[in-house]
Each structure stands twice: as C-alpha cells, then as structure tokens.
N, C-alpha and C positions, 0 to 999 in steps of 0.2 A: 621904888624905881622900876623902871618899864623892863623887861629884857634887851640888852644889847642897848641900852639908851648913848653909851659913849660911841656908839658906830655912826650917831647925826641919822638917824633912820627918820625918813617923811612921818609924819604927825597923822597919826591913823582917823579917817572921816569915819568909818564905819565902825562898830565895837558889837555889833548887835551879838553875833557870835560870841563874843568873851563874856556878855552881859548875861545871855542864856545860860552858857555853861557853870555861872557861878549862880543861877536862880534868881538875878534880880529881873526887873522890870524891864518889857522893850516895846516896840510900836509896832511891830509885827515878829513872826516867829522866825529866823533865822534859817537859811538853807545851804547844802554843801550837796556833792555827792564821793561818796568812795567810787574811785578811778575820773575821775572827772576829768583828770587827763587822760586821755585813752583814747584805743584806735575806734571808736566811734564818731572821732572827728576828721573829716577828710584831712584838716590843716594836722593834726598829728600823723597821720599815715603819711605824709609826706616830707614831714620833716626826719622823721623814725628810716624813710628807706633806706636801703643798701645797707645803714649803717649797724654795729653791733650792738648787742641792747646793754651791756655790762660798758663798753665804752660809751656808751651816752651817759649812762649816770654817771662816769668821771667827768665829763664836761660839765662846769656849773653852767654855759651858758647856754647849752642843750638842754639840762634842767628848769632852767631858770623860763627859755620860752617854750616849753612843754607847759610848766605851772601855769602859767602870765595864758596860756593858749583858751581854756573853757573862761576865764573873766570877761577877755574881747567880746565873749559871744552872748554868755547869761552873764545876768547879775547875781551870782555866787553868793552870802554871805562871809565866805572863807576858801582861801587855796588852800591844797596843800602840797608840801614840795615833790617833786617827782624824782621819784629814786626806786627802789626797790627793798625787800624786807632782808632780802639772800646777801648783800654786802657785809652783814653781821657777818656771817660764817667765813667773807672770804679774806674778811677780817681779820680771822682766827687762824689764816691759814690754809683754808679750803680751795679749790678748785674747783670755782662753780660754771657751767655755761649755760646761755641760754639757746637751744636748738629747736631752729622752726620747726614747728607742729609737733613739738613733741612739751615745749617749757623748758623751766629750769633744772639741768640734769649736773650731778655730781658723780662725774669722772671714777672716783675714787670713796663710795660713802664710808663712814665708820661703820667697821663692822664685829669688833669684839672688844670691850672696856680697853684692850689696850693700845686699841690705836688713834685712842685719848693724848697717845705720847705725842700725837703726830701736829697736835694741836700747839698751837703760843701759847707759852703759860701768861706773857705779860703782852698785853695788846698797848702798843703805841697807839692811841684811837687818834691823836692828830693827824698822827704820820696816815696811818691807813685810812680813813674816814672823810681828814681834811677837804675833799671834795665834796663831801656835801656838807659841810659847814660851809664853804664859801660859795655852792649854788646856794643856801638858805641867805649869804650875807646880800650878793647881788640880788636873786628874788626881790628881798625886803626894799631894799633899793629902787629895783625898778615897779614893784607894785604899786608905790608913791603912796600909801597910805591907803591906797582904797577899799582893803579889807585885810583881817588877820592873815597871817601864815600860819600853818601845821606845818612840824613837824611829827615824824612818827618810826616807830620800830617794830620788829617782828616781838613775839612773848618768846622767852625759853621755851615750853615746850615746842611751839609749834617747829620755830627754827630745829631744835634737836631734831624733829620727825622729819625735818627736809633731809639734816649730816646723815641723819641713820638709815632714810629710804632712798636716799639717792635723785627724788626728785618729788611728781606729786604721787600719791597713790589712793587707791579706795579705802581700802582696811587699815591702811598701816603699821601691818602685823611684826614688821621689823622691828619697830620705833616701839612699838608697844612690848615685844619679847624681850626687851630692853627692862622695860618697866617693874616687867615681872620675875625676871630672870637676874639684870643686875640692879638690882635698886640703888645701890651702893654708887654704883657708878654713873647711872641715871641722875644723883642726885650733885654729883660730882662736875659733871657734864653741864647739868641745870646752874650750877652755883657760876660757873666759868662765865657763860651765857650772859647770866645776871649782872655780873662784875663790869662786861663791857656793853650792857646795853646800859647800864647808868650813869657810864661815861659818857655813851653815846649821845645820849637825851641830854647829857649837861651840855655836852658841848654845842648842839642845837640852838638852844636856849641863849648861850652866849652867843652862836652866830645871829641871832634875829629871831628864834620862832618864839611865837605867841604862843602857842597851847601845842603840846605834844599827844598822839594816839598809839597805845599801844594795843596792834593785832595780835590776840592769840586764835587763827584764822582753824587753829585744830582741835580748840576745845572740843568738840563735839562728836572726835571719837575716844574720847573717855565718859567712863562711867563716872558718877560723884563721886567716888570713895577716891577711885587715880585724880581725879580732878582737887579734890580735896588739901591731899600727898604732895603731886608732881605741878601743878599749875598754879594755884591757887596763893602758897606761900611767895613765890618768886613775885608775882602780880601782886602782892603787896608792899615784898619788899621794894621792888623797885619803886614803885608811889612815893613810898617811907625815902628811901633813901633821897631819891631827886627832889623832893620834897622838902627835907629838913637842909639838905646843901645850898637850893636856895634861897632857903630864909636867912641861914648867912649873912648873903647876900643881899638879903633886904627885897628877894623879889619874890614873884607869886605866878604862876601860869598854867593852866587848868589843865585837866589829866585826865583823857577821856581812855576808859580801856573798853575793847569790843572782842567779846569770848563767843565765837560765833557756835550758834545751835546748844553753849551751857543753858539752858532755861533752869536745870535740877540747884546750881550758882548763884541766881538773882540775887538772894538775902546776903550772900558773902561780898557779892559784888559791890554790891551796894555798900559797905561796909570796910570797904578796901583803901581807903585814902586818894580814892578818884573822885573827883569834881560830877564826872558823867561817864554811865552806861550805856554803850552803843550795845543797840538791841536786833538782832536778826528779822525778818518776815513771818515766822514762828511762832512769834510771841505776841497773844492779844495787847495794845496799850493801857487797854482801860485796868485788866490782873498786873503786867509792870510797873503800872504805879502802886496799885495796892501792896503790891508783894517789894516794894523797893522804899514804902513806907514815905517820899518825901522827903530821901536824905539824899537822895544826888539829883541832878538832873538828867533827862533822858536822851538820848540820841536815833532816830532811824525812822521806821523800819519797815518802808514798802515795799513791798515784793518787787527788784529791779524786772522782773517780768512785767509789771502792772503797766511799764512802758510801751508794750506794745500793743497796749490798747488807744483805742481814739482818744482824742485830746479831751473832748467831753467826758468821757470816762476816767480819765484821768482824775480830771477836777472832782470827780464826785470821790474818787479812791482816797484823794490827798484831805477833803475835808470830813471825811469818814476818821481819818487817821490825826487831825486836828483835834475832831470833837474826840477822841478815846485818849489821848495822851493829856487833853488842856493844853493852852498859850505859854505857860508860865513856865522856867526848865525844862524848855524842850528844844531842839536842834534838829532839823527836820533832815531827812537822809535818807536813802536806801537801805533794806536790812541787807546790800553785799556790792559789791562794787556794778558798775556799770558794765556792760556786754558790747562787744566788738561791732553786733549788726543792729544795733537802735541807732534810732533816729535822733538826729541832734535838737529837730523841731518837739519830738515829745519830752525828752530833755527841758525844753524851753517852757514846756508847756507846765512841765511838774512843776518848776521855781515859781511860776507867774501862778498858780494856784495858788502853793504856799503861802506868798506873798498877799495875797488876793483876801483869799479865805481870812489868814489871821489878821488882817488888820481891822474884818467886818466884825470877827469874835471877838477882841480886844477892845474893838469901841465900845462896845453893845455892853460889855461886863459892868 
C-alpha cells in the first residue's frame, strides 16, 4: 500500500524519483534541487513579502504554493514540502525567530544540561506539528500526481547545535563543549530529538509523503570519532525505527539521509538503513560509489556554485557528473541547497541537461 492511499491522493504519472531511490530501472536520471523553493524565484520573493517566515510554514496553503511554485516552472522529478528544519525545536518548546539578515536566532538557547528541564518531555507532535501534515496532505492533492513529494527533517545533532548555539555559527564551539564536557546530557538531548523526529516523519508519511530526507546539515564540524558517538547512532535509529513502524503497516518509502561535508561517514552511511546517500560537492562520484560499494543509491552533488556558470558549461558540468556517478541509483541534485542570486534560467538549464545527458547514456548502454 501507497502512503496515505485512504486520503483518494491523484494516481502519481511520474515515479522516476522513487524508481532511482530504490536502484531500479528508469528512462532517464531523475532530478530535484535542495531549496528549490527559494528566494531565487521572483514568484517566491513575492509571495514570502511582508510576511513572517515561522508564520508561513503554519499556513499549509503558503506551503503548499511555495512547493507547487519551482514544478510551474522546471520539470522537477520531485517537490519537496516547504517548511523549515527549526519547527522541531519549537516543537519542544523553543523559542525560535527568524530575523532579517541575521537567520534563525533563538532568543533563549540551552545553555547548561539543565535547562534541558525547560524542554517537553512528551511532544504532542499532531498538536504542534499538525501544520505540516496538512500543508503535506493539500500539496499531495494539489500536485495531481505529477511528481513524488518529500518530506524531510533536521538530524539530532545538527538541530541540538541550533538549541545550544542559539542560531547559525562557524565553529560551533558551544554545541560542541557540550559534546565534550557533558556527554551525558548531550546524549540525553540527542535521544529527545530522536523520539520526535520519528514521530515527525511518521506522521508525514501518513499525511501523503513519498520518501522522507533527513538533514544532518552539521555533520561536518565533527570529527569521525564525535560523529561516530553523537550522529551517526541517532541516524540509524531513526531509519530503524520509521522503517520497522512502517512495515506494520504494510508500506515502504525510501529514506534519503544527507550528512553534509561527513566524507570520513561514507562506509557507515551507506550502511545505515537508508535507501540513498545525499553527497555534498566534496566528494568525487566515481570514489562514492566505490566507497558506498553499491548498496544504496546516490543523491547530488554539483557544486550549487557550478550555476553560475554559462548554460553551456553547465551542461558539460552535469554530464561530467553523469558519467562519474553512472545512470543507475542515482538522483541528480546539488551537493547544498540553492542560493538567493542564481538564475532561474540556469536552474533551467541544470534539469534540461540532466535530462538530456541521461537519456543519451541510458540508450546507448
């Protein structure tokens, strides 16, 4: 059974997305971008004015034509829902804002194991969450079938480095004196984390999403031993856990998780009870598959800078990055979301390659 099949959701025409992420067979390679909704689109900057960025993702139907917004334009192979990673936290209880030119700042961050107390111990994830479960239900709705939905969530650690630094930072040395100083509570923190992001993801899944992404967008200012420790089991469990709850249920929906900058990871990653590995700009294709052996499929990973290069350059970047990944398990993507001042035309230009390229390589095999 489909996700969400008793909700009457339209009869999906594209599946290429779901087909790659599980490694079978497709007629060209699949494409998406992280941030794909984003102020790179005049039609988003103007839907987004005046208004607050925490109160849009309560709107499902602000959601909903935010997501619906980059499909009008490219041919996608996959939306994903538009929301934000920081709702976890405020979830919990937090106090989050978003303040121009500065990002996502927390008022109040945790700042010594005990003000752990200050946290829910028991997250009603309908009650606080329910808004994007039902931008996910409309989405599905009004997508009419013409491509998967994502859903997605932050990873434990990275969210903890938001609660404990208060917002974004370079080093993280907060989040990280944490790690070293109270492990104990570090892992305490982590397990809370865990508990509601797996709700979170279920409850997705019930709302309508096809395949869920989890960002751990901070892996990479841990070393492998912390990454080992504090990342790496949580990113399991949760696979493990949303994974076995589904089967329950009799359903199945692929599990991409993107550890940005872990490269020292690959072999675990790969290993983790994820369908597919979103790979950063970092990481050569052709060593990712060797080093990921074949057991998941791959996700990304062009430099979103490679966009501002001419459209012809482009096309040579994207089939540069066909030929090192191979046709087969792969989902073509940026190794990091899309940036504010690209062009929606080179945008355009990236998918029409993808497109382009694999369907020449795919014949020809």
């Amino acid at each position: 059974a489909q996700a969400g099949e008793f909700k009457n959701f339209p009869q999906l025409k594209n599946d290429t997305f779901l087909r790659a992420a599980r490694g079978e067979e497709t007629q060209h390679v699949p494409v998406w971008c992280m941030r794909q909704a984003g102020r790179y689109l005049p039609e988003f900057r103007e839907s987004r004015a005046g208004k607050d960025f925490f109160e849009t993702c309560r709107s499902p139907e602000a959601c909903c034509e935010l997501t619906l917004q980059p499909l009008r334009r490219f041919p996608f192979d996959a939306a994903i829902i538009f929301s934000d990673i920081l709702v976890v936290p405020q979830a919990m209880g937090m106090d989050v804002q978003m303040v121009p030119g500065k990002g996502p700042t927390f008022p109040e961050p945790l700042k010594e194991p005990e003000d752990l107390q200050r946290l829910r111990v028991k997250v009603d994830v309908d009650k606080e969450l329910g808004y994007v479960f039902r931008a996910i239900t409309l989405t599905r709705h009004k997508i009419e079938g013409k491509v998967p939905l994502i859903g997605f969530t932050g990873a434990p650690w990275t969210l903890m480095s938001y609660m404990i630094e208060g917002g974004g930072s370079n080093t993280h040395s907060k989040a990280k004196r944490w790690l070293y100083r109270h492990p104990e509570a570090s892992h305490i923190l982590l397990r809370m984390l865990t508990d509601v992001i797996v709700e979170y993801l279920l409850g997705q899944v019930a709302a309508g999403a096809q395949a869920l992404q989890v960002f751990e967008s901070h892996a990479g200012i841990l070393g492998p031993a912390e990454f080992k420790d504090f990342s790496l089991p949580y990113l399991r469990d949760i696979a493990r856990r949303v994974k076995d709850k589904l089967k329950e249920a009799g359903q199945d929906v692929p599990m991409i998780v993107f550890a940005k900058d872990a490269h020292y990871g690959l072999e675990d990653l790969s290993q983790s009870h994820y369908e597919v590995v979103g790979l950063d700009w970092t990481i050569d294709p052709r060593s990712a598959r060797e080093r990921t052996g074949g057991k998941v499929s791959l996700q990304g990973n062009m430099d979103p800078c490679a966009l501002y290069a001419p459209k012809e350059r482009i096309s040579d970047i994207v089939k540069k990055m066909l030929e090192g990944f191979g046709t087969r398990g792969y989902i073509a993507n940026l190794g990091h979301g899309l940036y504010p001042d690209m062009e929606p035309e080179n945008v355009g230009a990236f998918v029409e390659a993808v497109h382009q390229h694999s369907k020449l390589m795919i014949k020809q095999m």
